[in-house]
C-alpha positions in Angstrom: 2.6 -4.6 -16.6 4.8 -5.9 -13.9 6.4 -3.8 -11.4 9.6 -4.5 -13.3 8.8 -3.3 -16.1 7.3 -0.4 -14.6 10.5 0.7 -13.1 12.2 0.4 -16.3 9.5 2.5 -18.5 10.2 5.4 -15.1 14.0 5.7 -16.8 13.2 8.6 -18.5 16.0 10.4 -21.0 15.3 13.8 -18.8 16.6 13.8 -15.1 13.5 16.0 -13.9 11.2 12.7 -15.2 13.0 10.7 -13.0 13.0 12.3 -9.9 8.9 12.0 -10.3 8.2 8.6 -11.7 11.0 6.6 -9.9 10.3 7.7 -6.4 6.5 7.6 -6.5 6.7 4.1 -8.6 8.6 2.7 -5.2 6.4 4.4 -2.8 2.9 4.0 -4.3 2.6 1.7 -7.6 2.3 -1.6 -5.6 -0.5 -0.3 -3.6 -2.3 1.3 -6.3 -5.6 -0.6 -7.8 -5.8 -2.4 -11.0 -7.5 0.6 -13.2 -5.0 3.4 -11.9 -2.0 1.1 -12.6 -2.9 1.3 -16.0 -3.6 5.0 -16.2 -0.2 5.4 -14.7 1.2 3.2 -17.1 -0.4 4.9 -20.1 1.2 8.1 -18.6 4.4 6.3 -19.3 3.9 5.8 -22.5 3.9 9.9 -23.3 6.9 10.9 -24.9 9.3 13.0 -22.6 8.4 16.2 -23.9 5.0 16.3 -23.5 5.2 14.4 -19.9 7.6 17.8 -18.7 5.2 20.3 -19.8 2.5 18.5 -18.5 4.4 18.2 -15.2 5.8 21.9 -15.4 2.3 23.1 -16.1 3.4 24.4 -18.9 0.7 22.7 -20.6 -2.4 21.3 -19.6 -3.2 17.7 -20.2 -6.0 16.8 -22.4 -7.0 13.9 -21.2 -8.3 13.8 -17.5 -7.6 10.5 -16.7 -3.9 11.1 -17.1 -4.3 14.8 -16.2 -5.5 13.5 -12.2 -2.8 11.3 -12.3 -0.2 14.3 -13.0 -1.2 15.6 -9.8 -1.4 12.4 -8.0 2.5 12.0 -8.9 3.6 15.7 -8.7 2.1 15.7 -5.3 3.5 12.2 -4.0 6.6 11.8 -5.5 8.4 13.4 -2.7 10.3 11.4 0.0 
């Protein structure tokens, strides 16, 4: 997926997405290698919902692919 695209699929319908996926797309997504690109990209593809408890920790992710890359984002996307 392009990086394009990617910033489109990080416009999110909840606010608190955004302020996650947006920054750490511009910071880190270009950088990142081809495997984690599309581990971040399946992330994307969780609905809303699920993606805020995950992020919350509210829930715990069941998959530990995307479960790693949770953290990765929760810890980078900061300015």
């Amino acid at each position: 997926m392009n990086i394009a695209r990617v910033r489109w699929a990080c416009r999110r319908g909840m606010l608190e997405l955004d302020v996650l996926f947006q920054p750490f797309v511009e910071a880190h997504y270009e950088q990142m290698n081809d495997l984690d690109k599309g581990i971040f990209v399946r992330l994307l593809e969780g609905e809303d919902p699920v993606l805020f408890a995950w992020f919350m920790g509210h829930e715990q992710c069941p998959d530990p692919e995307l479960a790693e890359m949770v953290i990765r984002v929760r810890g980078r996307a900061a300015p």
